[in-house]
N, C-alpha and C positions, 0 to 999 in steps of 0.2 A: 384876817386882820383888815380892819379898814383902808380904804386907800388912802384919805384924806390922811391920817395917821401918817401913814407911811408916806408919803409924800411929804410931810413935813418933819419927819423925820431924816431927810435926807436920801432917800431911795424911791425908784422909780420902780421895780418889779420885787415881787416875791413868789418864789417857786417853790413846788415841792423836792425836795433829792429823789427820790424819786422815778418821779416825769421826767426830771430834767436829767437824769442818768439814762431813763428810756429814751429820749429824744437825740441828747450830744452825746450817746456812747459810742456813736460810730468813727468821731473824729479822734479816737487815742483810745486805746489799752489799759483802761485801770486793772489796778492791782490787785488781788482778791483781795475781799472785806469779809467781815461776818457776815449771815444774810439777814442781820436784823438791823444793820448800820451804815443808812445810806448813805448819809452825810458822809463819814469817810470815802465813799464812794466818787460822792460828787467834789469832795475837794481835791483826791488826788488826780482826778479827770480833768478840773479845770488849772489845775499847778500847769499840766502838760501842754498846754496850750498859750499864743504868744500874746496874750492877755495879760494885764496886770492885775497882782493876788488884793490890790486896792479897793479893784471894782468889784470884788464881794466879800459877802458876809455870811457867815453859817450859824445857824440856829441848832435847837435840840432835829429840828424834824425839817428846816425850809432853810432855802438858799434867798439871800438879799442881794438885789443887783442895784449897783448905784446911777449907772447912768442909762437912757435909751441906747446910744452908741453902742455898748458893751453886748447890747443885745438883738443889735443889727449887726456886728462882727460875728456873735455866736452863727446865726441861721446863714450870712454868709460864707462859712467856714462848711458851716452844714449842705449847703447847696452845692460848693465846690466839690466836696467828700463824695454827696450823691452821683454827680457828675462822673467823678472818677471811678465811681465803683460799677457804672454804667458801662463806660468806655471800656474797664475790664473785663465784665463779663462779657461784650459785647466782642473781645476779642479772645477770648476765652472760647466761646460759640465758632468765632468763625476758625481759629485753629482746628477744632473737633470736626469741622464741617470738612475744611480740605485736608486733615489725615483722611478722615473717611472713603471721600472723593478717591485720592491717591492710591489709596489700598484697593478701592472697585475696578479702579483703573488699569491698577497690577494684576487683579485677579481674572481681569477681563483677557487684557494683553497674553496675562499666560495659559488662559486657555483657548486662544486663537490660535498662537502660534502652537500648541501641541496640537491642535484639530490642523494647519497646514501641513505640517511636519508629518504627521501619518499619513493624509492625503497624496501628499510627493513621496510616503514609504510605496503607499499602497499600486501608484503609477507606475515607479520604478521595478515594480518585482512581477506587473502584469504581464507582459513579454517573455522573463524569464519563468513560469507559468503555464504561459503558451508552451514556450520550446521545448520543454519538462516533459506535461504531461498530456496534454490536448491535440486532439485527432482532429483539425478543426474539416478535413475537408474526408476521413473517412465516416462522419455521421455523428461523432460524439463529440462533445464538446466540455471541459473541465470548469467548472462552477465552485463558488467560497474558495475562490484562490487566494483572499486576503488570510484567513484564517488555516487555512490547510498548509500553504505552502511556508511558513514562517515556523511552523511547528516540523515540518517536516513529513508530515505522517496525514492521514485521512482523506485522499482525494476524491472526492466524490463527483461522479457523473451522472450524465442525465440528455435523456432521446433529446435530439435535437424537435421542433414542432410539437410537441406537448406539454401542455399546461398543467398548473395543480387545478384539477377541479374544486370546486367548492360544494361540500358536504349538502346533501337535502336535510338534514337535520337542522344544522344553520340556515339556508335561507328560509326554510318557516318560520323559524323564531323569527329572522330577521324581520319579518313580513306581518308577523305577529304583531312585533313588537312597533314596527312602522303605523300597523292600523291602531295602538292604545294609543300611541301618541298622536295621532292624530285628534281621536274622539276626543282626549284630555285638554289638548287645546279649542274644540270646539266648542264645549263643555266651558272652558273657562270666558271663552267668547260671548258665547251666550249669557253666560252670570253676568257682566256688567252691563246688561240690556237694561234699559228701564220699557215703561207700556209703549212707548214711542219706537221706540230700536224694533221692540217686537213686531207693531202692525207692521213696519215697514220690513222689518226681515218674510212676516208671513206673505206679503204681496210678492214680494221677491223669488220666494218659493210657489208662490203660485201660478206665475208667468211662465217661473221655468220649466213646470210641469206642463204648461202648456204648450210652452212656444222652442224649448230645448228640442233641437233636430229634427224639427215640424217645420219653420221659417229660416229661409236663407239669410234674412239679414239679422235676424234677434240676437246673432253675437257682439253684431255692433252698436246695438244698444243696450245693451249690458252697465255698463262704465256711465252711463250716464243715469244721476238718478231721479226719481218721481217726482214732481214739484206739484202734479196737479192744478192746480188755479196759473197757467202760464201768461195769462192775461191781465192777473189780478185782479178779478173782475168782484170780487168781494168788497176792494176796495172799493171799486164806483157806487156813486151816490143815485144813477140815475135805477143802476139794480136793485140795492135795499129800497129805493121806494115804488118800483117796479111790479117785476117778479121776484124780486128776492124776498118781498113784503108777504108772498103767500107761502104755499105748501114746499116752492123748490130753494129755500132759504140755502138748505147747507148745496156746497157746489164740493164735488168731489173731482170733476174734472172740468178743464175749461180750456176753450183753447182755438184758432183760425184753422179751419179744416175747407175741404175743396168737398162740394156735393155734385154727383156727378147723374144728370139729365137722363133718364130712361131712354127719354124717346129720340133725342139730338145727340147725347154723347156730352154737351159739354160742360163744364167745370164751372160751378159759380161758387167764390168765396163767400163762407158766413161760419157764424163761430157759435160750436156744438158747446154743447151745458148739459154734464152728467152730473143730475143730483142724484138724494135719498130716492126720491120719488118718481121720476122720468128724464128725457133725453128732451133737450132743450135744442131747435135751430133759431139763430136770432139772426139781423141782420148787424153786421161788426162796428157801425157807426152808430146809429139810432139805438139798438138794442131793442128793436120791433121784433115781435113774436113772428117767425113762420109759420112755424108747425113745432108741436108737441106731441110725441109719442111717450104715455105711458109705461109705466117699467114691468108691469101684467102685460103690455100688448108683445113685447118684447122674447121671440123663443128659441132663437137660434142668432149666431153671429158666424160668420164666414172670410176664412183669409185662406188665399192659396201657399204652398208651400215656397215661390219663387221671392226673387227681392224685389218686391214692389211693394206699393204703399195703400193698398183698396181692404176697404173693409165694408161686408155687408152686414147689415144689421136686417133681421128677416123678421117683418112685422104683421100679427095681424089685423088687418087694416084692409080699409077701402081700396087705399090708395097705395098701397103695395110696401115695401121693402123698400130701403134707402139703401147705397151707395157712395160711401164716403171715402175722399182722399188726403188721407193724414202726412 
């Protein structure tokens, strides 16, 4: 219908019976209807409520509402109704919540006190036990006196100083089965490696082959792990336009190390550079080349088994084999 119509008609709303049965059925109880006749529906709905029968009008199929007021009281009726039927459930929930509560509570309480109540059975009848049937100071001694002496019958004893051994059958399995679980967890370790996890687990493994009960201190450097580049000397700008401009670009170690004087003995600070290519000494400020050893001239390296900090690098060379204190 048009509004304008209906506006001039004297009415401000038109509903279907309907919606408006599905919307305000919550605030009253109608009556069964047929289910082809809503309108009954909606007029006996809105009888029940403290509206006057004025403010509408029913049609073959629609409800006419006269005023806005009539239909600002409806959705406030409706809003009230929601409210209450909130608050109901809402105490609804919490009754269910604290029977529940109340019942765990009782169920808990009464199996305390039945677990105290054997507890103080089973204290009280130890002694009498004793005096029964245990020999306690000719060698034997009376064992499951909770269950034997209650029944009357089955006392069982047992040598004083001996134990149940445990079966060789069981601990192989045990042992067995110790070692699947282990590999199953390593196994599952290793799957969530990526290429990265991996180099660094294989270097991991290869120090330990080396340096595992070969060097006194390598357990304490365990825990700590590889950063390589400790200067971050990749970063520096005077390197990339350097040395790091030629063949010894990638730096696989880097780092302030002590070189230690053949002829004197003593220590001069400069900071060693292991690339792809060869073993780098620079000087730690400027980053002036010293000396360059080759990773061909390079055939043996040397560490004693004590905890010290010397590493020989054995070169063939002129000028001999280096001495390094890391």
């Amino acid at each position: 219908m048009d509004m304008a119509l209906l506006r001039r008609s004297g009415w401000c709303e038109s509903m279907c019976a309907r919606g408006l049965v599905a919307r305000y059925g919550l605030l009253g109880a109608p009556p069964p209807s047929p289910a082809g006749d809503p309108v009954r529906a909606a007029r006996a709905l809105l009888r029940a409520l403290p509206i006057p029968s004025a403010e509408f009008a029913f049609g073959r199929t629609r409800v006419f509402i006269r005023s806005p007021r009539t239909l600002w009281e409806l959705e406030a009726l409706r809003g009230a109704r929601l409210a209450a039927l909130a608050v109901r459930v809402q105490r609804a929930w919490r009754a269910h919540r604290a029977r529940r509560r109340a019942a765990a509570a009782t169920l808990l309480a009464r199996a305390w006190r039945r677990r105290r109540r054997r507890r103080g059975a089973r204290r009280a009848l130890r002694p009498c036990c004793g005096a029964l049937g245990a020999r306690r100071r000719g060698g034997a001694t009376c064992w499951g006196c909770g269950r034997g002496c209650r029944r009357g019958t089955g006392r069982r004893r047992a040598r004083r100083g001996r134990r149940a051994r445990r079966r060789a059958l069981l601990g192989r399995a045990d042992a067995l089965l110790r070692r699947l679980h282990h590999a199953w967890r390593c196994r599952q370790y290793r799957a969530a490696f990526d290429q990265t996890a991996r180099n660094r687990m294989r270097e991991k493994v290869t120090a330990s082959v080396l340096f595992k009960e070969r060097k006194a201190n390598y357990g304490c450097s365990v825990a700590h792990p590889f950063v390589g580049d400790y200067v971050r000397l990749r970063a520096s700008a005077a390197w990339r336009r350097g040395l790091g401009a030629a063949g010894d670009r990638y730096v696989v170690f880097a780092d302030v190390v002590g070189k230690v004087a053949r002829s004197s003995g003593r220590v001069a600070r400069c900071l060693a550079v292991l690339s792809t290519a060869a073993l780098l000494l620079l000087d730690a400020r400027s980053l002036r080349l010293k000396r360059r050893v080759p990773a061909q001239s390079v055939y043996r390296l040397s560490l004693s088994p004590y905890a010290d900090d010397l590493l020989v690098v054995h070169v063939r060379a002129v000028r001999g084999s280096l001495i390094i204190a890391y």
